[in-house]
Each structure stands twice: as C-alpha cells, then as structure tokens.
N, C-alpha and C positions, 0 to 999 in steps of 0.2 A: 666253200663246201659247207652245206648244211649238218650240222648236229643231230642225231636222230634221239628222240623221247616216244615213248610210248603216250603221252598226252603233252600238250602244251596248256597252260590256263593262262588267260589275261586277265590283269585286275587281282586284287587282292581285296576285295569289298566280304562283306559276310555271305553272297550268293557265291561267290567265288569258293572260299575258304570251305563253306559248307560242302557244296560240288566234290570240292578235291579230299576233304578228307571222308565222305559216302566212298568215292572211290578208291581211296585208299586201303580202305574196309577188305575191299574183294580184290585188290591187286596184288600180285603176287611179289616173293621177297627179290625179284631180281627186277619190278617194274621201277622206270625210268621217268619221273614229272619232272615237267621246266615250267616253272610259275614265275610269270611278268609283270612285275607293278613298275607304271611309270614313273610313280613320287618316290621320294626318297624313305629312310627307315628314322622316323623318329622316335625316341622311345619316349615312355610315358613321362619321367619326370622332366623331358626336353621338351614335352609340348607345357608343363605348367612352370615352364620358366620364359616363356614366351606368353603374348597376348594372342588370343583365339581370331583377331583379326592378320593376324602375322600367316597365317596355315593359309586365308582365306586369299590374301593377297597373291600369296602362293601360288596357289591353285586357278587363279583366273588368270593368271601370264599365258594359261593352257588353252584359253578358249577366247577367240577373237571375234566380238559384236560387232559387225557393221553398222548394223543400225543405231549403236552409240547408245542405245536406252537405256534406263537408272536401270534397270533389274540387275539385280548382283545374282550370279551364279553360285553357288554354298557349295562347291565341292572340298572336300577333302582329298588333294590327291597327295596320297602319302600310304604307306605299308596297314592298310587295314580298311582303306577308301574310307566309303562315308560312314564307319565305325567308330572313326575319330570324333568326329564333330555330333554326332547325332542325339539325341534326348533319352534314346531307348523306348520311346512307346510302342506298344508290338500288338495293338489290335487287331483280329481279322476282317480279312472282308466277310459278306454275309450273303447271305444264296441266292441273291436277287443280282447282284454285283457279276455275276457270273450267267446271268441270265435275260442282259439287258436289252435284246432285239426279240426274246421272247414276251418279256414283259413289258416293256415300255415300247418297241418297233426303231430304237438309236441301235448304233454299234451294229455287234457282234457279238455271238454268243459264245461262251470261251467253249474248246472242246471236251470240259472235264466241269463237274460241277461242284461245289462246296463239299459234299459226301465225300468223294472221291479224295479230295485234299487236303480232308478234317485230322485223317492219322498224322500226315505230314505235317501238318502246326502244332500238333502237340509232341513231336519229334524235335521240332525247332525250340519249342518253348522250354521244354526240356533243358535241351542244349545252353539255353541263355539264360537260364534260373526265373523265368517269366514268374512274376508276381502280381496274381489279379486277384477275381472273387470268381468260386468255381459254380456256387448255385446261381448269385443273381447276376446274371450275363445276358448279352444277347447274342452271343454265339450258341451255335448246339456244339456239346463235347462229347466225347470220348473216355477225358481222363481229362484227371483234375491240375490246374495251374500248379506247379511244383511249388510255389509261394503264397501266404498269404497277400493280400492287397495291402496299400498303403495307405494310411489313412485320411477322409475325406478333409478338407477344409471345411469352416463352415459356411461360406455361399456354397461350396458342392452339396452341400445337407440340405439346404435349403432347395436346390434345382431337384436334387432326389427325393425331397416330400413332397412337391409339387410335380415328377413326373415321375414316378416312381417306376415304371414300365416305360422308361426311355432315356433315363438319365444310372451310366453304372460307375463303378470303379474302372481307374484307366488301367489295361496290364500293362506293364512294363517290364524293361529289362533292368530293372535297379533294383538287386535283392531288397528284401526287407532280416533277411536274415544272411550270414555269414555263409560263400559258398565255396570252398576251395581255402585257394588265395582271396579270392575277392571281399572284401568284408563287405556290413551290414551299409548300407545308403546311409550316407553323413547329412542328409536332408538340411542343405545350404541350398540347393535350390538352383545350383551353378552346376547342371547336369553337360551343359554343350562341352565342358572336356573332364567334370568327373574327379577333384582335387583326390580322393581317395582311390582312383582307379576302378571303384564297385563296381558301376553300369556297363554292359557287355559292352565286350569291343573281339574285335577277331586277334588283336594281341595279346588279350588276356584270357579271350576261348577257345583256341585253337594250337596250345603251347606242342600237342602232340604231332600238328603236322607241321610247324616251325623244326620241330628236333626229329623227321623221320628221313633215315639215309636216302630213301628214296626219290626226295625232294630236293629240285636245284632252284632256290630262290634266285632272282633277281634284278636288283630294283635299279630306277633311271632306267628303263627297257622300255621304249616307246612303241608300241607295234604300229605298224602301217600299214599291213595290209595282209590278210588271211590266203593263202598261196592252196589253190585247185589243180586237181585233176580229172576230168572226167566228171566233171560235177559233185568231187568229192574233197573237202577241204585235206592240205597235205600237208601243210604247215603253215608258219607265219613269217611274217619279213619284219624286222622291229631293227629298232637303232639305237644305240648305246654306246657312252664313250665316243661320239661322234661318227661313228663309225654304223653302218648296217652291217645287220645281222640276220642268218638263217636258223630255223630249228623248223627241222623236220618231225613231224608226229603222226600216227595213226588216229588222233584223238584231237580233235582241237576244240578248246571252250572257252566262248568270250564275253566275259562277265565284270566287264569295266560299269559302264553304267550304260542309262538309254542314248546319251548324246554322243557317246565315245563309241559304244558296238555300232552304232550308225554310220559313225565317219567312218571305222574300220572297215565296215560291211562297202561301203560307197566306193571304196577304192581298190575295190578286190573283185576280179574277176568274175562276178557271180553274176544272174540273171538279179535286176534290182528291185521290181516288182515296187511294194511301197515303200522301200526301206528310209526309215527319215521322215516321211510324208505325216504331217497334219503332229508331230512331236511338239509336243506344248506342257504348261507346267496349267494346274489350277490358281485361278485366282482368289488371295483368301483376304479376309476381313478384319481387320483389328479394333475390335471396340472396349472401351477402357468404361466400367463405369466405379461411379463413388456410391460405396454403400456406407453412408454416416452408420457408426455404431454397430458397426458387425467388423470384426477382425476377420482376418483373411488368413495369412501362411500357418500359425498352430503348430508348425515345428515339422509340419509332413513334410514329400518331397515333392517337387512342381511338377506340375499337372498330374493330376491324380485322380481327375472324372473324366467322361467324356458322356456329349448328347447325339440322344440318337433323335429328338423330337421334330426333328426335318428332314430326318434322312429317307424314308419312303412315301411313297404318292406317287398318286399322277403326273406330278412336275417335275419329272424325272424324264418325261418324256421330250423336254423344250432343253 
C-alpha cells in the first residue's frame, strides 16, 4: 500500500530544492512532502576527506555506456546532486537563447522569453549570494547582483581592453563577501568541492527545508517510474532497501537531471512523444596558451570572466 503526500519531489539537485522550498512558501502547516534522492547524505567535511574522483566513481556505477566511449559523465549523485561538484558560475542566458527558430530558423522557440524570467534570476541569484558586476553586463536586470564581482586576472584585463563590449566579469555563486554561515571565497582556485564550504550548494542553502516538519527526506530512493491515472501523474514507484516502494501524491516533480527524468519518464506509463530524443551534451574546447611575462591567478577565484565575442551572428544558424 502506497503512502500518501501531498507532493512527491525527485532529486535533490538546486532545481529541485528551489521547487520544494517556493512551495513550501504557500503550503499549509499540516502539508505532507516526500523528497527522493537516490545518492547517499554526504556531508561536507566527508566529501573533503575523500578525493573529488571518489564522488565521481560513485556516481557513474549509475549510468551504463554501451558504447564504451571515454566521455566520463560528472554527475554528483548524492544529497544536493550536482551542487556538490559544481564551480558555481551562474550566468544567464540572453534573449536571443530563447528565440532561436525566430532568429536563426534551428530549434524552438521557448514559450516564455528573457522578460518574462528576468525577475526569476534575480530571485535565484538572491538565493545563492550571486557575485557579478551589476552595470557592466550583458544581461538586462531588474536589480542588482547581491555581491560585488570578483576580481579579473590579468589576461581577463587584457581580453576586457580589447573587447570591452563582449568580454565581462563571470557571476558566480562564490561570495566575495561573508553570507550567513558561508564565509568570504578562500580564492585557492579548488572550487569543484569548496575546502571552506562558501560556494552555494543546496546543503548549505537550503538549511530551512532540510529542518521543516513538513519534509520526509529520503535518500538511496531510486525511483523507477512515475505511476498515472487518467493522464494524470499519481505517484511514484522507487526502490529502496532492496525493496520497491509506493508514495502516493497529488503532486509529482521530477527534478533529477536531463538523463535521469528521461529514463524515469521512458518507463512510465505516459504518451512518449520525444522524450530522450536527440539528449546530447556540447562539445567544448580546451586550449592552454603560454603568455611569457604576464602572471595569471593574482589571488582571485577561478574563472572570473567570461567572452561573449562569438556568441551572436549568423553562425548560429549551422
């Protein structure tokens, strides 16, 4: 017999965590959440007592390659998903991003444009102590980065006098100043787990719906498959302890990541339409150059620009 909740959430990643505690906001005091992460609870000074390939090892027993290829999958699967491992850089997208079968004739165009989801990032950015630069950006705002930016390297100085209108401060999620608990970025440069804890993670932003009665955490909860009625999700079927498991909900939301709500979605009763279809990652480029006679790190924290001097045009449409 299933358990009944008033919502069920999958994943414990920062869309998740975010999700549940919005709704926590306007649930009322006798509302019932069952939140399901399938990794285990590590806590922070257990992951900097382990090596960052240890988490990683982890987490790929979860997803099986046939085709054997070198690409290593970066998940973090453990109580905060990929809040664990992440860098914290918290760029937006930009309004063309959202408009890309209008302007360029690829994709789809989303059904909401930049306008529309401008308040919501600085809602987020909020939430995570986002440290950019509020005038020279190339986002349009609303309000301003809760944080100063961090300061440039100098080859970043040097790409920003040469493109001064395409080259900014990167925001991020790594204060530059003391927010909470969280102190000031220890700018060592060793952001992928954080030796000080600063840079956001959902274990260290979201302590009020970790400790709200409301809330049935629990973790090793594998879900399998999203359970319908009527074309209407009614709960999940997950397995835990070896054992399957039922939780009934009026509410279901599944916020694992892109390759995990796919399998879920894939094996659940639903019409399947594209679900899965054409999921790919970007392929990115590493180029290392030597600048004899220009120092590099300066004591900021890593990566701390970013370029925009290719990101618009017509080649956008190939």
């Amino acid at each position: 017999m299933a358990d009944t909740y008033d919502i069920v959430v999958v994943g414990s990643g920062p869309a998740s965590a975010s999700f549940l505690s919005r709704w926590l906001e306007k649930a009322p005091p006798t509302a019932k959440a069952l939140w399901l992460e399938k990794g285990p609870h590590t806590k922070h000074a257990q992951r900097m007592g382990e090596h960052e390939d240890a988490m990683l090892r982890r987490s790929r027993r979860h997803v099986n390659n046939p085709v054997k290829a070198s690409k290593p999958w970066r998940y973090g699967i453990a109580l905060g998903g990929s809040s664990n491992l992440w860098w914290a850089c918290t760029p937006r997208f930009l309004p063309a991003d959202f408009e890309m079968h209008t302007r360029y004739g690829v994709g789809r165009d989303w059904p909401f444009g930049y306008d529309e989801l401008e308040p919501y990032y600085g809602q987020a950015e909020v939430l995570m102590a986002v440290a950019g630069d509020s005038e020279d950006t190339p986002f349009r705002r609303s309000t301003p980065y809760p944080l100063p930016p961090h300061d440039f390297t100098e080859p970043e100085k040097v790409l920003k006098k040469a493109w001064p209108q395409h080259f900014f401060h990167q925001p991020s999620a790594r204060p530059t100043k003391a927010v909470g608990k969280r102190p000031r970025c220890c700018a060592n440069g060793v952001c992928g787990r954080c030796p000080v804890d600063s840079k956001f993670t959902v274990l260290n932003g979201f302590k009020g719906v970790f400790g709200d009665r409301r809330v049935t955490l629990q973790t090793g909860a594998a879900v399998q498959s999203v359970e319908t009625e009527a074309g209407l999700a009614t709960g999940v079927v997950y397995r835990r302890g070896g054992r399957e498991q039922r939780a009934a909900a009026r509410l279901v939301a599944l916020g694992a990541n892109a390759m995990f709500n796919a399998h879920i979605l894939l094996r659940s009763s639903l019409p399947q339409g594209g679900v899965g279809k054409r999921l790919h990652e970007q392929a990115s480029v590493r180029v290392f150059i030597d600048l004899d006679g220009l120092d590099n790190f300066q004591g900021s924290s890593s990566i701390t620009g970013h370029g925009y001097m290719l990101y618009e045009g017509e080649h956008r449409r190939d």
